[in-house]
N, C-alpha and C positions, 0 to 999 in steps of 0.2 A: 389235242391237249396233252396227251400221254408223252409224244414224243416232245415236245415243248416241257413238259416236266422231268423229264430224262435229262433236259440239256441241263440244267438247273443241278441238277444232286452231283453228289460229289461220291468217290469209292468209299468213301466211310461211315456215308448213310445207310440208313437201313427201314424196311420199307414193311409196314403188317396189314396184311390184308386182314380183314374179319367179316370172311366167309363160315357159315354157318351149315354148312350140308353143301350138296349137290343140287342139280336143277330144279328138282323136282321137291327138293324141302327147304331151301335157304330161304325162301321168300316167310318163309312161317312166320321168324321171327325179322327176317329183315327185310321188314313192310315196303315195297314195293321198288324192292332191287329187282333190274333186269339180266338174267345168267346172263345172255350174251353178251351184251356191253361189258359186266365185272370181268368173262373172260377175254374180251378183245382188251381193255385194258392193260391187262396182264402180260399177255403176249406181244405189246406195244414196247409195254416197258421192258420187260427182260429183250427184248429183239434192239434197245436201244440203250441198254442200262446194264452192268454187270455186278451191281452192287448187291448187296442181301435183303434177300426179300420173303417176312415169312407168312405161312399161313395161320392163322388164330381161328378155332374150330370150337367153339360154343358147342358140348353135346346137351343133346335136348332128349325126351324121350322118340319125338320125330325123328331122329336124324340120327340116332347110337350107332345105328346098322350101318351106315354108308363111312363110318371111320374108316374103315381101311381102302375102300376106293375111296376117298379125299386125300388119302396121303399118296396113293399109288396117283393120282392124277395129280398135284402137287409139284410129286417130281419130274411129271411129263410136262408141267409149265411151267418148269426152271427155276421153282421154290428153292432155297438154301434149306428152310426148316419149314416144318410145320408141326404145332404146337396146341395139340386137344387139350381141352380144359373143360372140366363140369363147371354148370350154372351155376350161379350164387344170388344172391340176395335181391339182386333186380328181375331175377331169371320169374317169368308169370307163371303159377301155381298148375295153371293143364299144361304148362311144359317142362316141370323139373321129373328130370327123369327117375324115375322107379324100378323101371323093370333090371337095373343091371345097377350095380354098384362100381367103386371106380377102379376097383381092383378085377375086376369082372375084364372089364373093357383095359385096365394095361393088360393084361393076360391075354384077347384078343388079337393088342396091336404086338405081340413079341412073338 
C-alpha cells in the first residue's frame, strides 16, 4: 500500500504523521495503533518517496519524557521535521499534561 502511495504523490506534497510518543505510549491516546506497522510504513514511504514528511507529536503527561528520543528517532526515519505540540481542547482531562509547562519542555528540546 505504502509503495503504491508513494507512486501517487508528487515532490511538492508533504506528508504528517501523528504519532504520539514512542512504542510503549503512542497507543494511550492512539487507540489501537500498531508501532510496527506505523513504522514499517514509514520506512516504506521515505525508501520510496523523497518528498517532506513531518512528524506531529501530541505531548501528553504519558509521553513528555520521550520528546527527545522521538525527534532523535524521527531523524533516523528520514523525517524533514518534527513538530511537538501541547494538547488542547480535545486532549482527555487524565492526559493533559501538568507536571511540566511548555516552556519547561522547549528548554528540554534546545
Amino acid at each position: 500500500w505504502w509503495k503504491s502511495f508513494a507512486k501517487l504523490l508528487k515532490m511538492t506534497d508533504r506528508i504528517e504523521f501523528a504519532i504520539d510518543g514512542l512504542e510503549d505510549t503512542n497507543h494511550i491516546y492512539r487507540v489501537n495503533s500498531k508501532w510496527n506497522s506505523i513504522v514499517n510504513g514509514i520506512k516504506t514511504l521515505r525508501e520510496n518517496w523523497q518528498g517532506e514528511m513531518m512528524w506531529r507529536y501530541v505531548i501528553f503527561e504519558h509521553n513528555y519524557h520521550q520528546v527527545l528520543k522521538a525527534e532523535k528517532f524521527a531523524e533516523e526515519l528520514g523525517f524533514n521535521k518534527f513538530r511537538p505540540v501541547i494538547g488542547d481542547t480535545r486532549t482527555p482531562t487524565n492526559m493533559i499534561l501538568r507536571s511540566k509547562t511548555w516552556k519547561d519542555i522547549q528548554y528540554d528540546l534546545s
